[in-house]
N, C-alpha and C positions, 0 to 999 in steps of 0.2 A: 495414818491420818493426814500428814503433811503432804503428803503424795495426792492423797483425795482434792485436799485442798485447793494445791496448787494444777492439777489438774481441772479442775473445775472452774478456777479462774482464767484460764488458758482459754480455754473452752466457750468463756461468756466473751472475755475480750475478741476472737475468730466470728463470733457472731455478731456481736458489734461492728466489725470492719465488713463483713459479708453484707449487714442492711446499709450499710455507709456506699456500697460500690455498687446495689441494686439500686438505693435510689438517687444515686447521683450520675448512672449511667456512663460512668466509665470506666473503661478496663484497665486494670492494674497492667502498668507497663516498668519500665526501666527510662532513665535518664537518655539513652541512646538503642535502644531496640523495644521491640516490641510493637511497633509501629507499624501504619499501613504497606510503608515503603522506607529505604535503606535511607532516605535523605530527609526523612524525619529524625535530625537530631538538634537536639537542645542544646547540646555543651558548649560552653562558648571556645572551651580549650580540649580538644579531641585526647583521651588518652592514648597511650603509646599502642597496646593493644588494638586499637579501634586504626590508630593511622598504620599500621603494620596491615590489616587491613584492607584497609582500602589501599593500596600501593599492590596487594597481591590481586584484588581486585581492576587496576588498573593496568597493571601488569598484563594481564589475563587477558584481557580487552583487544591489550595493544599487538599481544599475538597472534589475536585472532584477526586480526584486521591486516 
């Protein structure tokens, strides 16, 4: 029954956030991707992942050029 339950509420709160992102017209992204383009980012302080990144991205650039 706890399972029912807690299923259920799951389920209403996903609907909830489902009519929240239909009528507010926009798409569930990430703080750093998810975005039109790579230089859509918000962070003011880039994590180490993301600047590891870009550097093999730059990287990449610079040999091909």
């Amino acid at each position: 029954m706890t399972f029912l339950m807690t299923f259920g509420v799951m389920l209403v709160v996903i609907a909830i956030m489902a009519v929240g992102v239909i009528f507010g017209r926009k798409a569930i992204k990430g703080s750093c991707g998810g975005g039109k383009s790579e230089a859509e980012c918000v962070c003011i302080e880039k994590c180490d992942k993301r600047k590891k990144y870009d550097a093999q991205k730059a990287a990449q650039i610079s040999s091909q050029a």
